[in-house]
MIRO-746045 format. One record per residue (C-alpha): x, y, z; residue in three letters; residue number from 1. Coordinates in steps of 0.001 Angstrom, whole numbers, plus 500000, padded with zeros to 6 digits. Last residue first. Layout:
BEGIN
<site <X; Y; Z>; Ala; NUM>
...
END
This chain:
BEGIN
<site <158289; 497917; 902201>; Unk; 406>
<site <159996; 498659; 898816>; Unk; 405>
<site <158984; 502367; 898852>; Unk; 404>
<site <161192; 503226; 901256>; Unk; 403>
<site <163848; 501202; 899745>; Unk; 402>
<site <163553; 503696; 896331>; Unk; 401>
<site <164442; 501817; 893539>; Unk; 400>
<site <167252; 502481; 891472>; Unk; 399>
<site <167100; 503428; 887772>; Unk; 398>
<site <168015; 501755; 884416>; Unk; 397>
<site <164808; 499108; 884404>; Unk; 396>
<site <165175; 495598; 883272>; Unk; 395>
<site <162838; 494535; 880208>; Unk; 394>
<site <162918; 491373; 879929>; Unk; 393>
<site <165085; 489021; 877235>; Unk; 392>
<site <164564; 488389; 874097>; Unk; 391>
<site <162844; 485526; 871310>; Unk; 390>
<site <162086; 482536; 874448>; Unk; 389>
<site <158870; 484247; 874809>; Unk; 388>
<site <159253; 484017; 878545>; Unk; 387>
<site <162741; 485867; 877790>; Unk; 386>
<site <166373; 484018; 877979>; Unk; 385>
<site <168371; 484797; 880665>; Unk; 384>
<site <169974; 487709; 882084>; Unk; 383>
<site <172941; 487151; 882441>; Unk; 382>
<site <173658; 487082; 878148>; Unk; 381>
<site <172962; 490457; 877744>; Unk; 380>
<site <174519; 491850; 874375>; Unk; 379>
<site <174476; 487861; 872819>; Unk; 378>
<site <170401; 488656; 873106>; Unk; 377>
<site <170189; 491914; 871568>; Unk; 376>
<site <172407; 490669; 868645>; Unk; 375>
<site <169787; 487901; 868245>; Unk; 374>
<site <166851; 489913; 868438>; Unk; 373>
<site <168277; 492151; 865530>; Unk; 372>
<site <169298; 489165; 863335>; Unk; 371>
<site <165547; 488162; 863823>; Unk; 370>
<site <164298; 491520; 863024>; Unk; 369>
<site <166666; 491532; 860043>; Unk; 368>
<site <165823; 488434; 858788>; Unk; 367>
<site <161877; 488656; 859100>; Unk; 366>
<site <162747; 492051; 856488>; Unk; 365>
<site <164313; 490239; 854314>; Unk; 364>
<site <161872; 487820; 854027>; Unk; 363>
<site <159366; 490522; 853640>; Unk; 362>
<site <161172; 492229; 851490>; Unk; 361>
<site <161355; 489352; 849145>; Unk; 360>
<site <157700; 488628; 848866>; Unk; 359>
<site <156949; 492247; 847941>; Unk; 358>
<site <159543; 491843; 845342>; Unk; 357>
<site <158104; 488881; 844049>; Unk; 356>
<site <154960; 490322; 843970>; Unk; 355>
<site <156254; 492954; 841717>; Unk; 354>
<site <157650; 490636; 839652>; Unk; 353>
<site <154188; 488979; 839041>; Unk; 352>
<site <152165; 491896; 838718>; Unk; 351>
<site <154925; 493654; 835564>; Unk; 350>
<site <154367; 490303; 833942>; Unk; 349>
<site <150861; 490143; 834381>; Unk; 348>
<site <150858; 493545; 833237>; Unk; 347>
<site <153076; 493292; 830413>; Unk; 346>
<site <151319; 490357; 829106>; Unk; 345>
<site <147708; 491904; 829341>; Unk; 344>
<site <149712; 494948; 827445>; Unk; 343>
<site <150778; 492449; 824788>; Unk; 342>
<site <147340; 490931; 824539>; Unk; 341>
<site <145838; 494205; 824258>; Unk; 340>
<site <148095; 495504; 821514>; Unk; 339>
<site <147745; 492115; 819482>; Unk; 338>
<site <143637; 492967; 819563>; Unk; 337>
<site <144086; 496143; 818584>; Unk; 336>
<site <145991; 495134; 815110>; Unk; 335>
<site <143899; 492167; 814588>; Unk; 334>
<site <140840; 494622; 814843>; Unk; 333>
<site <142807; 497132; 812774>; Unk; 332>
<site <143414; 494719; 809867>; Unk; 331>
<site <140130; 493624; 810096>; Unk; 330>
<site <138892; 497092; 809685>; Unk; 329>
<site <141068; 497414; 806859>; Unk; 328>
<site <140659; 494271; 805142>; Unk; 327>
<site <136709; 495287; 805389>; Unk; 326>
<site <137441; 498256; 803874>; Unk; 325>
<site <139482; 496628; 800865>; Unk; 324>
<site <136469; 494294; 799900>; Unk; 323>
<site <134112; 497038; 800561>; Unk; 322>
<site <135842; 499511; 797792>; Unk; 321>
<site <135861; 496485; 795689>; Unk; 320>
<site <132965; 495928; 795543>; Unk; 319>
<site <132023; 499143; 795277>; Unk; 318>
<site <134236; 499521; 791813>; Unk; 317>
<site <132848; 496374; 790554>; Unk; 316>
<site <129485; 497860; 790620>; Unk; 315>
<site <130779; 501177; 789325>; Unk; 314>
<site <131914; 499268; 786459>; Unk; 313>
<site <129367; 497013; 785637>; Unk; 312>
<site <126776; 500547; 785580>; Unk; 311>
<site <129653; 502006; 783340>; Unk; 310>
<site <129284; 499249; 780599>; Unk; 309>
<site <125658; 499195; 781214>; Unk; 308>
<site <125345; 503104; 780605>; Unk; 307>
<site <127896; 502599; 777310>; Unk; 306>
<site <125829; 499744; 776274>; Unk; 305>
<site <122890; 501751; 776424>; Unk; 304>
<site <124206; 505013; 774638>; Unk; 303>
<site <125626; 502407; 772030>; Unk; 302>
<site <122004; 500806; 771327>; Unk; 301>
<site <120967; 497482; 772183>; Unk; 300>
<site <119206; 495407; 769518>; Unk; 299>
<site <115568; 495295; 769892>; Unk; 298>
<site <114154; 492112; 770797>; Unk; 297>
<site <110918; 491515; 769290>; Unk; 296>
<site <107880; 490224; 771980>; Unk; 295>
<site <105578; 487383; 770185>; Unk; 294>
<site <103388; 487993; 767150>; Unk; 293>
<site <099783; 487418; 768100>; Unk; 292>
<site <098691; 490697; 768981>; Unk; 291>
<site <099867; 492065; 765428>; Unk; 290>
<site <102424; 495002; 766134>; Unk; 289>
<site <101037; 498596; 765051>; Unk; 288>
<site <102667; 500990; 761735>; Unk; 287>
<site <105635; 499005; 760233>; Unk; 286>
<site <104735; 495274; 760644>; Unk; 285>
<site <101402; 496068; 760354>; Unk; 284>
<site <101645; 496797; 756289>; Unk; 283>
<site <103150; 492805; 755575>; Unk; 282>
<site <099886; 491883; 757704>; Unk; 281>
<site <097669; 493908; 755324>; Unk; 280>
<site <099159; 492042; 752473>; Unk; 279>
<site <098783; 488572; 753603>; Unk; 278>
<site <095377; 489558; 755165>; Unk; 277>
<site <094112; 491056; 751950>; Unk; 276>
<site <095576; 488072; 750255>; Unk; 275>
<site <094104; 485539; 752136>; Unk; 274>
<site <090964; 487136; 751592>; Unk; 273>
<site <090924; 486700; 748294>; Unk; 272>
<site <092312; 482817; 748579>; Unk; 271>
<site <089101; 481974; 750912>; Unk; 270>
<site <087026; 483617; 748520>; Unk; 269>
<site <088064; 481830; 745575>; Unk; 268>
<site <088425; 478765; 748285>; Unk; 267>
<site <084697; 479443; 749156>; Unk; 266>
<site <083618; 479299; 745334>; Unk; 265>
<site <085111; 476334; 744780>; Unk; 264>
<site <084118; 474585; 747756>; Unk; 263>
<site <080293; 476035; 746457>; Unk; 262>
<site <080835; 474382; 743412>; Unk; 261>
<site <082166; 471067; 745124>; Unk; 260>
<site <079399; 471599; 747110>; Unk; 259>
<site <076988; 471405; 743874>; Unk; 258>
<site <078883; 469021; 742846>; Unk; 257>
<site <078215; 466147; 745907>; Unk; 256>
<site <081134; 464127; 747582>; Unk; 255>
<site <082443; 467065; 749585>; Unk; 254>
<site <085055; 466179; 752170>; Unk; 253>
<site <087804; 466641; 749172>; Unk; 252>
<site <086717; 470376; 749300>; Unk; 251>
<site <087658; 471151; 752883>; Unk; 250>
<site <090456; 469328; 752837>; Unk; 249>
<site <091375; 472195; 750162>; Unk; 248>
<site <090037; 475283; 751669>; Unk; 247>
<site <092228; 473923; 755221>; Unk; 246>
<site <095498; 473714; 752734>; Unk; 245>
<site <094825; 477112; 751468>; Unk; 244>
<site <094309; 479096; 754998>; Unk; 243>
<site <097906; 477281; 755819>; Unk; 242>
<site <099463; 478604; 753637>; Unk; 241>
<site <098208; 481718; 753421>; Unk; 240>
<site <098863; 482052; 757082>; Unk; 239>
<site <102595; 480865; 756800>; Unk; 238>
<site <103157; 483394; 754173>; Unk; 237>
<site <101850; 486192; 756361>; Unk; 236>
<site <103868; 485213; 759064>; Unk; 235>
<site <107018; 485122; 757153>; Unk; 234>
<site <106095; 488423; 755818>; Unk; 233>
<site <105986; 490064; 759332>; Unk; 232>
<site <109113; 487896; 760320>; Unk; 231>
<site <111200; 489907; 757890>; Unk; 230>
<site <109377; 493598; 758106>; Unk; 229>
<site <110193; 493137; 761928>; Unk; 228>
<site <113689; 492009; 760771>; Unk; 227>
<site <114744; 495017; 758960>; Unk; 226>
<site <112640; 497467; 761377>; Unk; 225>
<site <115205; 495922; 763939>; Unk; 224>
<site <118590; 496681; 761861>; Unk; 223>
<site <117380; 500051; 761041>; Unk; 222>
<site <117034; 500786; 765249>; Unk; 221>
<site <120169; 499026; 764970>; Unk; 220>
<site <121934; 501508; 762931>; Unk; 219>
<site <120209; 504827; 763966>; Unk; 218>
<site <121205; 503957; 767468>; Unk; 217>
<site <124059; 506757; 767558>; Unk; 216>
<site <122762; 509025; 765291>; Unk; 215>
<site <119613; 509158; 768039>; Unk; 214>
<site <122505; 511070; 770363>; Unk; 213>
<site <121204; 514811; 768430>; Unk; 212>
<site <123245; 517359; 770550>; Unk; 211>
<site <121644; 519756; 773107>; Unk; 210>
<site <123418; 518695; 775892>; Unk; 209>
<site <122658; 518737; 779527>; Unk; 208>
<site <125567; 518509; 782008>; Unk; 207>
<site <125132; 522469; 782478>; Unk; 206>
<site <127623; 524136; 783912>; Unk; 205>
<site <130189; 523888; 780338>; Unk; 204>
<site <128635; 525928; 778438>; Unk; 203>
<site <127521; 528936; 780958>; Unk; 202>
<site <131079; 528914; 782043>; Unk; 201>
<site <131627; 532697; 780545>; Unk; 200>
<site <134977; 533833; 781699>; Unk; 199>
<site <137672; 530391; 781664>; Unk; 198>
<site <135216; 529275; 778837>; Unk; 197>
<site <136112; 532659; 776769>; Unk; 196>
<site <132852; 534384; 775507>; Unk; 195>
<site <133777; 537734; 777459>; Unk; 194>
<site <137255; 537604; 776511>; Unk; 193>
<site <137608; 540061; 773217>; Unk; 192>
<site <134923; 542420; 773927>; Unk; 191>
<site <136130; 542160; 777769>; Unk; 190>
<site <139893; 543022; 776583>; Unk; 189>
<site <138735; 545900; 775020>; Unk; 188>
<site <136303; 547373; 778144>; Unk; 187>
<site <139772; 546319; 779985>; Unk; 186>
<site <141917; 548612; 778282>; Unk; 185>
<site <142065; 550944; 780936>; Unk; 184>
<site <144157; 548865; 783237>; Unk; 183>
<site <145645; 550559; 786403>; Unk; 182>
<site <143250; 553765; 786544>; Unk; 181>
<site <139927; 552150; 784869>; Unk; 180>
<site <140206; 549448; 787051>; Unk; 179>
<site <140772; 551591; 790101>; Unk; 178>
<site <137714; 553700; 789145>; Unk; 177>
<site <135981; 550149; 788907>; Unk; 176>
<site <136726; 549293; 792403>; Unk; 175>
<site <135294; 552367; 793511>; Unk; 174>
<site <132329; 551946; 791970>; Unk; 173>
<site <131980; 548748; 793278>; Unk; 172>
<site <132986; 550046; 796612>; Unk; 171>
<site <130576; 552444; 796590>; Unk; 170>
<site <131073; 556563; 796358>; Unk; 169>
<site <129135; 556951; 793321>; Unk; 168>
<site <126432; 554264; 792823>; Unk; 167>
<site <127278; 552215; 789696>; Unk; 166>
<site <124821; 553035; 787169>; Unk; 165>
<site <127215; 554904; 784920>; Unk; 164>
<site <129109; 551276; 784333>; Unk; 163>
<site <126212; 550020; 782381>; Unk; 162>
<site <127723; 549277; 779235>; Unk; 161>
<site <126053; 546182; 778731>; Unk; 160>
<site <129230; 543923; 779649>; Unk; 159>
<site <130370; 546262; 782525>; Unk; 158>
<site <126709; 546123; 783900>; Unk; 157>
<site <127441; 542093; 784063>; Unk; 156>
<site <130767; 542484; 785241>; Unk; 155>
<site <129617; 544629; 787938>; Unk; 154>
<site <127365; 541950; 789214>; Unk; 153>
<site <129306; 538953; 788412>; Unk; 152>
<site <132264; 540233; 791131>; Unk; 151>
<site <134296; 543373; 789824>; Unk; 150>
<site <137344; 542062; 791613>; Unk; 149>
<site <137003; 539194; 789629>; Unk; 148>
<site <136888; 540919; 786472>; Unk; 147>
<site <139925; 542772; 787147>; Unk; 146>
<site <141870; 539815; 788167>; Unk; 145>
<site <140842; 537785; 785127>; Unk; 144>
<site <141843; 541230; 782485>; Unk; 143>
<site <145339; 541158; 784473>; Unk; 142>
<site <146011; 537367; 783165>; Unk; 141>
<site <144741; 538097; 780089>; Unk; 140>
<site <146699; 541096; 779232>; Unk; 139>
<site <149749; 539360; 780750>; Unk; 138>
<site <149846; 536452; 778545>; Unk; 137>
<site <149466; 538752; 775475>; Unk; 136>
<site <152502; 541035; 776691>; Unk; 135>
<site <154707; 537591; 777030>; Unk; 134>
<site <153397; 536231; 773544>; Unk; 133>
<site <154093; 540220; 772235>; Unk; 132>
<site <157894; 540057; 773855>; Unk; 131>
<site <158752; 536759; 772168>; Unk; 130>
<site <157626; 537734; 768587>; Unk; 129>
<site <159827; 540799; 769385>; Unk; 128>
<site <162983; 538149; 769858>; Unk; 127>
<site <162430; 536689; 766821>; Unk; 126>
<site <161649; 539905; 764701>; Unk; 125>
<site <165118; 541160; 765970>; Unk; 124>
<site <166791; 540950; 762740>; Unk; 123>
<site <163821; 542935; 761197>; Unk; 122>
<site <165019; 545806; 762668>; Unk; 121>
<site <164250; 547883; 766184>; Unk; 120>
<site <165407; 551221; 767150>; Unk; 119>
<site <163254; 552694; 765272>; Unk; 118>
<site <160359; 551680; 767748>; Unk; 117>
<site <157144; 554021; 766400>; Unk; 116>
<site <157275; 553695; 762715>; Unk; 115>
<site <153903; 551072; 762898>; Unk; 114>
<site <155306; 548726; 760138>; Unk; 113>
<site <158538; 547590; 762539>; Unk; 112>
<site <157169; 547535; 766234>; Unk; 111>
<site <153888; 546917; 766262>; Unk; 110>
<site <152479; 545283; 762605>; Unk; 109>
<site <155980; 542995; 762546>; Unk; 108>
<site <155257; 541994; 766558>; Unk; 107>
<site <151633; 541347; 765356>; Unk; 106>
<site <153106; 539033; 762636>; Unk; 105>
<site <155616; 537608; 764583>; Unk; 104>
<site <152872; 536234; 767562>; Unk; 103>
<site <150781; 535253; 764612>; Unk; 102>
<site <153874; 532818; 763387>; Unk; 101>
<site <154329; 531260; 766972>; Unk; 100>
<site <150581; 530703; 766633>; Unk; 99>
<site <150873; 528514; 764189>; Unk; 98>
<site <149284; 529397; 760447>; Unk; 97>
<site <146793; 527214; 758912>; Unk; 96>
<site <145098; 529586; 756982>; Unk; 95>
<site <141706; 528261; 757118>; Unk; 94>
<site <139720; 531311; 758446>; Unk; 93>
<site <141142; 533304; 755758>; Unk; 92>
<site <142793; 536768; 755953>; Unk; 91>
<site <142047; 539252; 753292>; Unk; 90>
<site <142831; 542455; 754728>; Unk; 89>
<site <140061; 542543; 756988>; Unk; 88>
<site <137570; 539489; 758321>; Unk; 87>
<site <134781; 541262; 760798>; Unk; 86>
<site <134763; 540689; 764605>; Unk; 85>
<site <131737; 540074; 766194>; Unk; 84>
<site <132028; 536524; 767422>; Unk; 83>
<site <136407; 536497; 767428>; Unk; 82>
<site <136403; 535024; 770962>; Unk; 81>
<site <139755; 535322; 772198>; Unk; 80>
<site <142229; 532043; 772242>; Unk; 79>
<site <145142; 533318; 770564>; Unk; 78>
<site <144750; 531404; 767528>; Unk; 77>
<site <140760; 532586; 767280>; Unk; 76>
<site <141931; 536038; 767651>; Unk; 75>
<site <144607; 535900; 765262>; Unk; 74>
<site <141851; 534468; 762574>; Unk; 73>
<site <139646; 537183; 763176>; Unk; 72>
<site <142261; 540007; 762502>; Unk; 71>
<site <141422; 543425; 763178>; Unk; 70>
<site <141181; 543471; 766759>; Unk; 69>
<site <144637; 541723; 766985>; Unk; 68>
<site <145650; 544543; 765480>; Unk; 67>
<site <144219; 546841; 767378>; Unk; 66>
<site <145083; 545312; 770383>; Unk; 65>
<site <148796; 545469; 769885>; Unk; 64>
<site <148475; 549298; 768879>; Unk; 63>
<site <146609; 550072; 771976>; Unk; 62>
<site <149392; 548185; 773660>; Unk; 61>
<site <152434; 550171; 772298>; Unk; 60>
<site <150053; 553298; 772570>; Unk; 59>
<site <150836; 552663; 777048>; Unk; 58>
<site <154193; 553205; 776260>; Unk; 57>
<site <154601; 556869; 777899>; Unk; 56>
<site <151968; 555790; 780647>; Unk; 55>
<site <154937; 552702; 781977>; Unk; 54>
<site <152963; 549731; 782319>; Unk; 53>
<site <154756; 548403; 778591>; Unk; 52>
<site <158103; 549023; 779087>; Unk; 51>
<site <159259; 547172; 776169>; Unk; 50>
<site <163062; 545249; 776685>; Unk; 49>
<site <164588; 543413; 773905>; Unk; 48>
<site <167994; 541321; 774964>; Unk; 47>
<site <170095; 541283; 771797>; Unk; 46>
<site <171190; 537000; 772014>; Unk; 45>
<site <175000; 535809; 771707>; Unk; 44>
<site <175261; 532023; 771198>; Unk; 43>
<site <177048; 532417; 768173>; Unk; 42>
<site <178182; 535884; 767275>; Unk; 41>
<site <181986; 535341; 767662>; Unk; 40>
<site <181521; 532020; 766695>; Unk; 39>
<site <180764; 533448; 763101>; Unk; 38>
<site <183364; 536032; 763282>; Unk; 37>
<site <185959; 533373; 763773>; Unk; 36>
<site <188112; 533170; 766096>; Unk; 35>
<site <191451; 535062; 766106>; Unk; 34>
<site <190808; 537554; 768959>; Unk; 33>
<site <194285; 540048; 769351>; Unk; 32>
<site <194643; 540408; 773170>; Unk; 31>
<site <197509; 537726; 773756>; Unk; 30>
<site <199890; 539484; 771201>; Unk; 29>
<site <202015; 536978; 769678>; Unk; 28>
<site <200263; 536748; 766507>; Unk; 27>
<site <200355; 533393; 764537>; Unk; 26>
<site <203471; 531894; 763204>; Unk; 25>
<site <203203; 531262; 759613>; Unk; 24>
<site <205109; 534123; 758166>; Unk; 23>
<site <207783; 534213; 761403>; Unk; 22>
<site <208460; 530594; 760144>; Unk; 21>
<site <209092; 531765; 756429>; Unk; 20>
<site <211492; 534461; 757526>; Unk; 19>
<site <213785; 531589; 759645>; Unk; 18>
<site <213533; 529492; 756861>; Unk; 17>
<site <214908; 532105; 754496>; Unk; 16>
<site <217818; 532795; 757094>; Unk; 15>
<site <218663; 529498; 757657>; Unk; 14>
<site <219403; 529214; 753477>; Unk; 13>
<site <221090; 532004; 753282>; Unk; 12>
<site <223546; 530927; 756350>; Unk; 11>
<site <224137; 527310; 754803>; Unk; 10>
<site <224667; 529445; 751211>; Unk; 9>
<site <227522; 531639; 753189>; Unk; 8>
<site <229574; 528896; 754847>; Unk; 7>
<site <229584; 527145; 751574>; Unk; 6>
<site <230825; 529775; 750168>; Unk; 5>
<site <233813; 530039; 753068>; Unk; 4>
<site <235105; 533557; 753603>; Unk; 3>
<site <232307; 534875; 755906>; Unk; 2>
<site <232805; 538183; 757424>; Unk; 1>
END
């Protein structure tokens, strides 16, 4: 019991801030989760598995390759040949789509439109997408392998529908029965692969072309029948001209009128056939050189350059191939060379000390036997001195017989 008021408003008051701290203190319970929902989710990816080799799936694919059957434009995004496949549903050629957005569309045809995977909603389009670029990959890869087990000859009867020739009991026929067994959509895989580069090389084995390269020296071959038609009608003007001044000298010569007449007359002429030339020689130009107009240079066209461009190169290329060979084999001469005079060196080196050590022992050797012949000698020194003057005689260890001394 409180008596005090004051006493009791202090207490009121700690109470009410006591209550509004247990308000705003968060849970005490250690398994409650208070993030978010948002970064509950984030990060968190539904793993979608298809068991596509499995026999109870194998529709999944047949639906796959329908649809890619039935769009042109997927087929040319996914790299098959779409030669023989008709446009459905609308789709342009031009539509400008990327192929992560084909890869959703077929997953959207598959698994969501087909009523086959209930399991699967339009939240997991991404992920699908992701499975059908995975199952596409593998079609292709598996369709390679089974055409080069086949070899060319099998794939060719495969290609015409030929398969019934194979002789029963061979390996090709075998090989195919195998096929047919682990991957029986390869007849639709080869309708849609058959004019791939990586299976038909016949475009790219041949280094002849059959595209028109005369666009490329249509400009200067313009630019030379410019100035051919140029110099032909300089020529021609330079013949009238002078054809007129040689008809006029020719008429001041004559003193009398009647060969001023006939001047006349010829320069009429003359000038007549001036023209026909004149114009006859501007004609040439385009159909047959005149014999007297000197060599034209034709400009050089861009195949040409491009030859003469790679002809420098290779050139400069070899030389310097050579240059660098010939620093290599004089590298390794020098390199040889140093290794003989070293071993030379160590030889000489390796005769000399050995001679020294011959030398040695024999010195060493003299001084022992000499050492030896002196000890012998301070052992016996009665006896006298040898007639060598190096050791003493022999004396002999036994006693001789007096009998046989007389």
């Amino acid at each position: 019991n409180i008596s005090n008021p004051s006493e009791k408003l202090q207490t009121g008051k700690s109470k009410s801030r006591k209550q509004a701290r247990e308000c705003t203190r968060p849970p005490l319970s250690s398994k409650e989760n208070t993030k978010p929902a948002s970064k509950l989710q984030e990060g968190t990816k539904r793993t979608v598995t298809v068991h596509w080799s499995k026999p109870e799936y194998h529709y999944a694919t047949d639906l796959l390759l329908t649809a890619i059957e039935e769009r042109q434009t997927t087929c040319a995004a996914l790299g098959f040949d779409p030669q023989g496949q008709d446009e459905t549903n609308g789709v342009n050629k031009t539509s400008g789509k990327v192929v992560h957005e084909h890869y959703t569309s077929l997953a959207r045809v598959v698994f969501l439109e087909s009523g086959r995977f209930p399991k699967y909603t339009p939240d997991d389009i991404h992920e699908l997408a992701g499975v059908i670029k995975n199952r596409v990959i593998k079609l292709k890869a598996l369709y390679r392998e089974c055409r080069e087990k086949l070899t060319a000859t099998g794939a060719g009867l495969v290609d015409e529908d030929r398969e019934s020739e194979f002789e029963p009991g061979s390996q090709l026929a075998n090989i195919w029965d195998e096929i047919q067994h682990d991957f029986p959509w390869y007849k639709r895989m080869n309708a849609l692969m058959r004019g791939h580069p990586l299976i038909d090389r016949s475009g790219v084995a041949n280094s002849a072309t059959g595209v028109d390269l005369d666009i490329l020296d249509r400009r200067s071959k313009l630019l030379v029948k410019a100035e051919d038609n140029n110099s032909g009608r300089a020529r021609a003007d330079d013949t009238h001209h002078r054809a007129a001044s040689s008809d006029v000298s020719c008429s001041d010569s004559d003193d009398t009128a009647g060969d001023l007449v006939s001047s006349t007359e010829s320069t009429a002429s003359g000038s007549d056939e001036v023209k026909d030339t004149g114009t006859k020689k501007r004609k040439s130009p385009s159909t047959q050189p005149s014999a007297s107009a000197g060599p034209t240079k034709c400009r050089k066209g861009m195949l040409q350059h491009v030859q003469e461009i790679a002809a420098a190169d290779r050139s400069t290329r070899l030389k310097m191939t050579a240059m660098r060979l010939k620093a290599k084999c004089n590298y390794k001469v020098e390199k040889e060379r140093l290794r003989h005079d070293i071993e030379m060196a160590r030889l000489e080196h390796e005769a000399r000390e050995r001679d020294k050590q011959r030398e040695h022992e024999l010195k060493l050797l003299a001084g022992q036997l000499e050492l030896e012949h002196l000890r012998v000698a301070a052992s016996r020194p009665s006896q006298g001195p040898s007639q060598s003057g190096l050791a003493p005689p022999l004396v002999a260890n036994w006693a001789i017989d007096p009998a046989l001394q007389s």
